[in-house]
N, C-alpha and C positions, 0 to 999 in steps of 0.2 A: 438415690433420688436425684433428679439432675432438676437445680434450680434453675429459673429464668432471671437475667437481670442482675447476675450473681455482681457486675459489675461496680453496681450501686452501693454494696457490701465492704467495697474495699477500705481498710480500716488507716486513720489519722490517727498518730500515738497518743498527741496531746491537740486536744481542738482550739487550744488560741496559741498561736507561734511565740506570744514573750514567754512562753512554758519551755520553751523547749531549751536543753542543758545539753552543750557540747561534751559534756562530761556522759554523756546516757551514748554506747556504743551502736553502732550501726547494725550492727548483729544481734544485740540485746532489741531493740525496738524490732529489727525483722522476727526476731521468735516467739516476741509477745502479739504480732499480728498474727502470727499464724494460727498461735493456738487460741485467740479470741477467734478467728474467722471460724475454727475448725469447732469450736462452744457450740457459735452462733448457729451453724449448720446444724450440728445436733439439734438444738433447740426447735427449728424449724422442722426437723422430720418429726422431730416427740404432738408438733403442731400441727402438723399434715400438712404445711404450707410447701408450695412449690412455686413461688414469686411475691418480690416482693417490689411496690414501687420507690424509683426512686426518691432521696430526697434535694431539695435545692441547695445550690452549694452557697456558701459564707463568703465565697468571695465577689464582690459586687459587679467585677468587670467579665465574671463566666458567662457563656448560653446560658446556664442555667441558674442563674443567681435568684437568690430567694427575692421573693416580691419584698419592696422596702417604699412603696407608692402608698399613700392612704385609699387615694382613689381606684385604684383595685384590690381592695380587700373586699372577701365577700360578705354579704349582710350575713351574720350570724341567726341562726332561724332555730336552732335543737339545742339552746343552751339548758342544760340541767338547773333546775330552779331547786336550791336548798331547802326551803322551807315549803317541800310539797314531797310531802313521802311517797316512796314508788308505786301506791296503789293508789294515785293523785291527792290523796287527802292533804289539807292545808294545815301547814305547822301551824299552831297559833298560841300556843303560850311554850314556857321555858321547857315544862318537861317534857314535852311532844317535841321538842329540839335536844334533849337528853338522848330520846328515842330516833329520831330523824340522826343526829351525830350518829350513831352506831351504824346505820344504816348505810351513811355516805362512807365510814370506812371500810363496812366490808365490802364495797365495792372498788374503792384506792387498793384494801388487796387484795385480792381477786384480778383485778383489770391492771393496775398501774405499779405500785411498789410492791406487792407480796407480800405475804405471810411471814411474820415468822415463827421459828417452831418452837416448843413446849419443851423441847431438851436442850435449851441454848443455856453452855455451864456457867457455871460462877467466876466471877473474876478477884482474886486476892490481890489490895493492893499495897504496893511496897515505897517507901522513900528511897532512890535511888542516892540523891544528893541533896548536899540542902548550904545554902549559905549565904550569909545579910549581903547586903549588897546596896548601892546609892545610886538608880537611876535619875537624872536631871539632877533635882534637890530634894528627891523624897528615899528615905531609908526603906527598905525594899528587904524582905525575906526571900530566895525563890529555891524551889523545890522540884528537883526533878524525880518523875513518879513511872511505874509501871504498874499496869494491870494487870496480873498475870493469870490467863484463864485457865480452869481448868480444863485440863486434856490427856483425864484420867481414860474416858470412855475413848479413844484413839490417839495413842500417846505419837501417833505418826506425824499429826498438823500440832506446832508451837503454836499459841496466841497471847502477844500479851499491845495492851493501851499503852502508846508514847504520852505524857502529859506533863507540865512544865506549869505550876501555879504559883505565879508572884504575887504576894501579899504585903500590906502597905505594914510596917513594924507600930507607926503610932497610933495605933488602934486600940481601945478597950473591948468593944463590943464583935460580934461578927460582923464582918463586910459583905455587902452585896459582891457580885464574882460576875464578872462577862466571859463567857467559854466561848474562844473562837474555833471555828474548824478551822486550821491552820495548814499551811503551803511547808514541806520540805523536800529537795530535791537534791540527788547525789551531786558534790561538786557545788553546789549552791555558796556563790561567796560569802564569807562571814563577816560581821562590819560592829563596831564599836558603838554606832548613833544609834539611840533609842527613839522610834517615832515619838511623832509628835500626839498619835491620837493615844501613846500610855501614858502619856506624860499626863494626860485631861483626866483622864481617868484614876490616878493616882492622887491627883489632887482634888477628886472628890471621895478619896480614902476607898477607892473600890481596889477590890481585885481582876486580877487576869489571870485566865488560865487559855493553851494554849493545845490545843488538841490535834492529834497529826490522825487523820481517818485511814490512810494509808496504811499504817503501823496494823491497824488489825481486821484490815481489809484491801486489799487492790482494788486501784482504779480503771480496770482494765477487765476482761471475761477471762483472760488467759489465768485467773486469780482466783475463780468463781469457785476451784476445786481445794482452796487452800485458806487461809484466813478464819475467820471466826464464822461464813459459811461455808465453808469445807469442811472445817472441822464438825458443824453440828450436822453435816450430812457426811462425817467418816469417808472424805473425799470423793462421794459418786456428785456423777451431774446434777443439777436442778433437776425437781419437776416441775411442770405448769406453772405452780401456784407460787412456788419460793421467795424466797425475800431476794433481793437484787442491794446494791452497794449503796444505795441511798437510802435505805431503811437501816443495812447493817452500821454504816456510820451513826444512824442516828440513835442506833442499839448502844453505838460505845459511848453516848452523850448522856444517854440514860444512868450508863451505868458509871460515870465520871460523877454523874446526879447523885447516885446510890451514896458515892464516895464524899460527896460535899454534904449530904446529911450524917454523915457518922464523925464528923471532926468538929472543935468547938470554932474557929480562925474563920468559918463561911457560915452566913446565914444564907441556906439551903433554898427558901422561900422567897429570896431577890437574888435569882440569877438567870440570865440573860444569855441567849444561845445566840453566836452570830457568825455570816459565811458568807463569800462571793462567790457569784458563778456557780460552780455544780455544788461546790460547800452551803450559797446561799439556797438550792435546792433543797440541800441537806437539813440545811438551818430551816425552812418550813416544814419539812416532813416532821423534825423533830417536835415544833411546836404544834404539829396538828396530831401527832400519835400521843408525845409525854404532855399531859397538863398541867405539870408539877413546875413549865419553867416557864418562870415570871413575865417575859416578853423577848419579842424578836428584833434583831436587825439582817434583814434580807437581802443581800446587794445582790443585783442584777443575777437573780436566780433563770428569769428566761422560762423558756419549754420547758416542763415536768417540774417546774415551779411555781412561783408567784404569777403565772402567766394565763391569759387565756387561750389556750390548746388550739380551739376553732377558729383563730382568726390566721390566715393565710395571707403571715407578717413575719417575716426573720427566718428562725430555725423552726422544723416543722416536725409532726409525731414522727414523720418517715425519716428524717435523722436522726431523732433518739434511740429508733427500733430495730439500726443499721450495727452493723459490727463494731462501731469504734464507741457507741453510746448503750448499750442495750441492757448491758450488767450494769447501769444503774437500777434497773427496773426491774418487775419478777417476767419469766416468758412470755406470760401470754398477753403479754404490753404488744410483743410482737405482730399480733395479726390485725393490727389496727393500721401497719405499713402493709395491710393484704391479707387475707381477701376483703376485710370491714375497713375503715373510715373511720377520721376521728369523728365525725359526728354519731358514730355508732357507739360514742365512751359512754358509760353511765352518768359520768363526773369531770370537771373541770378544773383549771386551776381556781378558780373563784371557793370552789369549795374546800377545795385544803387549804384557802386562808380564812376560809369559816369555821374552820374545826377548829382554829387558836381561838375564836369569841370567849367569852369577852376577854383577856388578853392583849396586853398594846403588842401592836405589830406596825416596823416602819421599814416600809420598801423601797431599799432606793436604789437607782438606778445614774448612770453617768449619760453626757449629749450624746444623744444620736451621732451627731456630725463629728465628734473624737472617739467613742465607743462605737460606734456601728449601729445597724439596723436589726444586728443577728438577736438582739435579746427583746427587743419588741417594748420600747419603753410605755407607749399607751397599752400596749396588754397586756402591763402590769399592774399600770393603772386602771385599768379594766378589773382587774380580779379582784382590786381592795375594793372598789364602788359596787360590782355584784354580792360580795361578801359583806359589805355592810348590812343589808336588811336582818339577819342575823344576832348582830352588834344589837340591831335597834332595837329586835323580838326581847334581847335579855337586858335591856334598860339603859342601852348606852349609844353615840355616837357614833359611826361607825368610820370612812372617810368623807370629809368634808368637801364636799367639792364635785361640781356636776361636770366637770369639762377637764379635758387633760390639760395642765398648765401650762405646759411647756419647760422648757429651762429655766432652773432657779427658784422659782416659787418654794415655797413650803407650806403643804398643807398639815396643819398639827393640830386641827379644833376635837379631830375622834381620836377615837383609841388604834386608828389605821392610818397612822400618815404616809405620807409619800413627799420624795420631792426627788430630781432629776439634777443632778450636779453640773457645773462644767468643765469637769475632768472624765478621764476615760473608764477603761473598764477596772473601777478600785471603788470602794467605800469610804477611803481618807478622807475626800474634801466634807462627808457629811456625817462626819461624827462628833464635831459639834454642835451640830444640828438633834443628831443622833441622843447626845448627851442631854440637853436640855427637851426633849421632848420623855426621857423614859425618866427623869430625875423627881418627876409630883410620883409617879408609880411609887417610887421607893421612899418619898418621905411622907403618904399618906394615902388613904383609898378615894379615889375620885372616881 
């Protein structure tokens, strides 16, 4: 089949440039675009697609740079309303939003992240290494862990979860735990200084744990035949319907979850999943599939996140659905870059940060004018203000706040805050903020 447009396709190893490791070969990134474009292609014949459009580029000084004006974005008109079931009926009490939830996910997979399947094996996990340790001035347990799945049924794909859990030693009771999706990168320099946002977190006797998604999943389609969805599809391609790498991350979250309710050192019941960027993507899928974890911190998740999809601001569906993004998603994400529209999605970001209700969730995002335009800071703040009526339906606050704030504010009055730092694309400067907004969750039910 000869595509149209194939141009649009050509695939970016790592889509924000501080990613990128001198250490990672020139030939190694040329073969992992290859065989992601070569996925991609598959995908598109399995979808009868024969073009697709392009999408706007990131970089602000190209022809084609993504809109970053307010004044031309377009009026949003087909937003999906949560609390109106697809046969229009109006939600209107808790358990009719029991029903309404189910409903909103099986169209996230179906349409956007995928399915997963019903033969995804067991993970055994093991203590790799373990020894006390004195970060800043707090005495420190940490444990390095694997997950080791099993891959009895194709003993051809290994899988097993990287995980790294430091625990505070003067503890009596179990500690709340914050699981971050975590950044490792070959060559990745190694440094002595312990940030400053463990240091905050230690000294409120919590734990960290420290999750590598990579480890049992690739970031990339050239990956899609291998990892923990390789393995549960016995190395053949996707179908339609499959789960894509931001659901399988969020499968290894889960099951890191499994592992923090079978040990006595974690209270299971206060832990807290947190991510940047495509991890902060991660980090809301996970909180909108598992309801088991206490609340979120969301950093600048963007497009196929905390974002609203229809607004034509930053990165847009037709780059997530392009070669170098598209294995976060399940295929048929795909024909929403051709022949359909995102306004032909059933569902929005607004709604997968409805599906955490009631759950605290705090989205934050870095300036515009140091982070960019690509992550779309009021279309995130978009998605917690639609997503609050939700909040309200089951008795609570939702985001406080009728108007985006701009830089600096914090809004903290619901169970969905937000606030826009003035640093760039990172989560740092707001995890003190961060801290003090999830700290009444863990010392009482409000």
């Amino acid at each position: 089949m000869f595509l149209k447009n194939r141009c649009c396709q050509l695939i970016v190893f790592l889509s924000f440039p501080f990613l990128m490791n001198a250490q990672v070969s020139q030939a190694y990134r040329d073969s992992i675009n290859k065989l992601s474009y070569e996925d991609h292609w598959l995908m598109l014949e399995k979808l009868g697609i024969d073009s697709l459009r392009p999408g706007p580029s990131g970089d602000p000084s190209a022809p084609n740079a993504a809109n970053s004006e307010e004044a031309k974005v377009n009026p949003i008109t087909s937003l999906p309303d949560p609390l109106r079931f697809d046969n229009g009926d109006k939600v209107v009490t808790p358990s009719d939003w029991d029903k309404r939830r189910k409903e909103i996910i099986t169209h996230f997979n179906r349409e956007m992240y995928g399915e997963v399947p019903e033969n995804v094996p067991g993970v055994n996990w093991k203590i790799i290494s373990e020894k006390d340790s004195i970060l800043g001035t707090y005495p420190v347990t940490i444990q390095k862990l694997k997950g080791i799945v099993d891959n009895s049924s194709y003993p051809e794909i290994e899988v097993a979860i990287d995980l790294t859990l430091t625990l505070p030693r003067n503890h009596t009771e179990p500690v709340p735990v914050i699981l971050k999706f975590d950044w490792i990168w070959p060559g990745m320099p190694q440094t002595n200084e312990v940030e400053e946002w463990k240091l905050s977190l230690l000294k409120e006797n919590w734990g960290i744990a420290s999750l590598i998604p990579t480890s049992y999943q690739a970031d990339n389609g050239a990956g899609l035949r291998k990892g923990i969805i390789g393995l549960s599809n016995k190395g053949e391609p996707r179908d339609k319907h499959d789960w894509g790498s931001l659901r399988a991350w969020a499968w290894g979250a889960s099951e890191t979850l499994n592992y923090f309710e079978n040990i006595p050192e974690v209270d299971a019941s206060r832990v807290i999943i947190e991510g940047l960027s495509r991890y902060g993507k991660a980090a809301m899928v996970t909180m909108a599939y598992d309801e088991r974890f206490a609340g979120g911190f969301i950093g600048s998740s963007g497009a196929g996140g905390a974002k609203i999809l229809r607004r034509n601001f930053g990165e847009q569906v037709e780059n997530l659905a392009s070669s170098a993004e598209y294995h976060w998603f399940s295929p048929s994400f795909i024909k929403y870059a051709g022949p359909l529209k995102v306004d032909d999605l059933p569902v929005d970001g607004h709604e997968l940060v409805s599906l955490a209700a009631p759950r605290p969730v705090f989205i934050s995002t870095g300036n515009p004018k140091v982070e960019g335009n690509w992550v779309d800071a009021r279309g995130m703040f978009l998605a917690g203000k639609y997503a609050s009526p939700v909040y309200e339906l089951l008795g609570y606050k939702g985001l406080v706040g009728k108007e985006y704030p701009g830089v600096g504010p914090f809004l903290d009055e619901g169970r969905i805050a937000f606030r826009a730092h003035e640093g760039g694309h990172t989560v740092e400067p707001n995890w003190p903020y961060f801290i003090a907004f999830i700290k009444p969750y863990f010392e009482k039910d409000n």
